[in-house]
N, C-alpha and C positions, 0 to 999 in steps of 0.2 A: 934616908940613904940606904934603907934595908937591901932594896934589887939591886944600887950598887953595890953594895958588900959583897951581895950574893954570887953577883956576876965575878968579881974579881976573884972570890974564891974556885970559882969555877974556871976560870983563866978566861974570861971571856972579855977582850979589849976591843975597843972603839970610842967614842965620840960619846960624850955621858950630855944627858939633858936632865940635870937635876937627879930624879930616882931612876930616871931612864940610859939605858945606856944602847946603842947600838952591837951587836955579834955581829963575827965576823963568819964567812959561810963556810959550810964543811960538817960534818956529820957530828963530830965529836965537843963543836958549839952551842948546837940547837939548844934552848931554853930549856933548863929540865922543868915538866908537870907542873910542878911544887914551885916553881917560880913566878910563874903567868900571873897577869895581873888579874884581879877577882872580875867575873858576869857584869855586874854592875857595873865597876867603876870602865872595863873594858867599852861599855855598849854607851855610858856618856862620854866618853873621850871619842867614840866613832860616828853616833848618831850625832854628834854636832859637827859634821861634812854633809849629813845626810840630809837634813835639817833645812839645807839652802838649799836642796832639789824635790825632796819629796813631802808629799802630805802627810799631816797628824796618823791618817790611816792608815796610811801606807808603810809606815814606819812598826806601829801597833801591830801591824798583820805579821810583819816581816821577825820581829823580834817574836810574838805568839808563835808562829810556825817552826820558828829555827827551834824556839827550844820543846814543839811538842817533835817534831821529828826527827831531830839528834838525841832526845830523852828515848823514843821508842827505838831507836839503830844504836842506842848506847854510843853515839860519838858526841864528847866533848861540846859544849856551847860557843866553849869560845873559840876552840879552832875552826869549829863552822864559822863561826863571824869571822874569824880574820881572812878565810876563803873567802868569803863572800867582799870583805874589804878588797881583796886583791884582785878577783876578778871583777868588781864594778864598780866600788865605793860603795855599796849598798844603793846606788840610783835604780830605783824602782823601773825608770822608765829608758833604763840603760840600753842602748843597740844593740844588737846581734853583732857580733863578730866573726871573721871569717867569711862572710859575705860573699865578699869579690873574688872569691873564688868558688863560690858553689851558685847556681847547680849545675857549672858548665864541669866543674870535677866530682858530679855524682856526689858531694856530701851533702848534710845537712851543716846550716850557720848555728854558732855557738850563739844562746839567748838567755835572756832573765840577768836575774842577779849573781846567782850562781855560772854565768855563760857554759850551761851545759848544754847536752844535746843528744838526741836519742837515732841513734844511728842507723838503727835498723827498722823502723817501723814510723815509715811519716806522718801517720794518722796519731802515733802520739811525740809528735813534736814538741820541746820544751814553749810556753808560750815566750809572748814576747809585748810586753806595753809601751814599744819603740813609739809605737802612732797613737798611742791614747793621750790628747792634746794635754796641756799642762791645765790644770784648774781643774782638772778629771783624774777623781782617782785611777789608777791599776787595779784591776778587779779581784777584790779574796782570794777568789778561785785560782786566780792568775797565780799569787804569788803563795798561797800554796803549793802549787803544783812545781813552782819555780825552786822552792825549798828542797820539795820531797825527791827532784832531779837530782840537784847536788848532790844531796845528806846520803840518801838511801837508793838516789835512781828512780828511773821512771821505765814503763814496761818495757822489756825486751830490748832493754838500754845497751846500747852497744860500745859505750866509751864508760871512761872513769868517772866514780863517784866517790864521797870519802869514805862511807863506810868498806864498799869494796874494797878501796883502797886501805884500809884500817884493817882488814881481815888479810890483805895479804902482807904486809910489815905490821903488826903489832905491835904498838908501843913504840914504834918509830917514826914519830910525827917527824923529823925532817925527809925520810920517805916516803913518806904520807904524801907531804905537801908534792913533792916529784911525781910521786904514781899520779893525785888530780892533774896537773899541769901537763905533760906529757903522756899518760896514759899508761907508762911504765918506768922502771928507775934502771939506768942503761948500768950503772956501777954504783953499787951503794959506797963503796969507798972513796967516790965524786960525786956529790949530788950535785955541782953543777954540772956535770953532764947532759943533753937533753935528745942527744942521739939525730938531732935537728932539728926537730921539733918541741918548742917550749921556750921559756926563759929560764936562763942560767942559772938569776939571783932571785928566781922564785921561791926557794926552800927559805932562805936568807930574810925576803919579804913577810912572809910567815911570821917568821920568827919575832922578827921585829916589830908584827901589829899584835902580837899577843903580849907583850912587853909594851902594849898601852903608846908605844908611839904613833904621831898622826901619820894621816898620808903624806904630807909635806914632808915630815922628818924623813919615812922612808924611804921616798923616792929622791928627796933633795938633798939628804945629808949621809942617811947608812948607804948608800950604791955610791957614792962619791970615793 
């Protein structure tokens, strides 16, 4: 019951699932550092969602990339995974997002694991292994590239990334998580804010995959 503890000293209420407990959203909740459940035990409690979509290798690549290029941007392992939980479930072969509305609004669709996207320059578009049929890996290449978008960005990238995003609130991962999701943090004293653009309870979602809950808890049980 240690993260319980933890959390209750922290004033942080919700819905407990054993050592797990749900927070509630708002700046002065957010999980501190020192709470987050460890690399490992984080990445078996998420790579078994992952597990029922994607291949041995794909998985391998995706865990090897996250931590060679969050090690070299100096961001965190695990709040890169719990991005990557929030925007795809870690599904390798995840859709583009955004879609139906480009290219008829001049953007580029959000893709990869990370659903980022390079704004300015289509020639380096994030990849995408929407159509790489199932019994076919996603290619190294791919989901490297699909990492080094998120983590650090890709050329001449013209929307958010986290490190970006980490250089401009530092040490403020529930800003953090707002500047990826929205692209800016409209009030840091509401981070559900999203200025129209973004989800509300996405700082919240964060928070709660780094605190070792599933997808199901967080979308079924802490947004409740």
């Amino acid at each position: 019951m240690q993260y319980l503890a933890t959390f209750i000293l922290s004033s942080l209420a919700a819905t407990a699932f054993a050592d797990r407990t749900c927070y509630s959203p708002g700046l002065p909740n957010f999980p501190d550092q020192t709470t987050w459940f460890d690399l490992n035990t984080l990445w078996n409690i998420h790579s078994a969602s992952m597990n029922q979509t994607n291949m041995p290798k794909e998985n391998q690549w995706i865990r090897q990339y996250i931590h060679q290029i969050a090690s070299d941007a100096k961001v965190d392992e695990r709040f890169a995974l719990a991005i990557m939980m929030r925007e795809s479930t870690g599904i390798a072969k995840q859709p583009c997002g955004d879609e139906k509305d480009c290219p008829a609004s001049g953007c580029l669709p959000a893709c990869g694991i990370f659903q980022n996207k390079d704004g300015k320059n289509p020639n380096t578009d994030v990849p995408t292994c929407q159509n790489v049929p199932q019994g076919q890996e996603c290619p190294e290449q791919d989901i490297q590239k699909m990492c080094q978008c998120g983590i650090q960005g890709c050329n001449n990238q013209g929307y958010a990334n986290i490190q970006d995003c980490q250089n401009r609130y530092p040490g403020n991962y529930a800003a953090i998580a707002r500047c990826y999701n929205t692209g800016s943090v409209p009030s840091l004293s509401d981070l559900t804010q999203t200025a129209g653009s973004g989800v509300k309870l996405y700082p919240q979602d964060i928070g709660n995959f780094l605190m070792g809950l599933t997808t199901d808890q967080v979308y079924n049980t802490c947004q409740q």
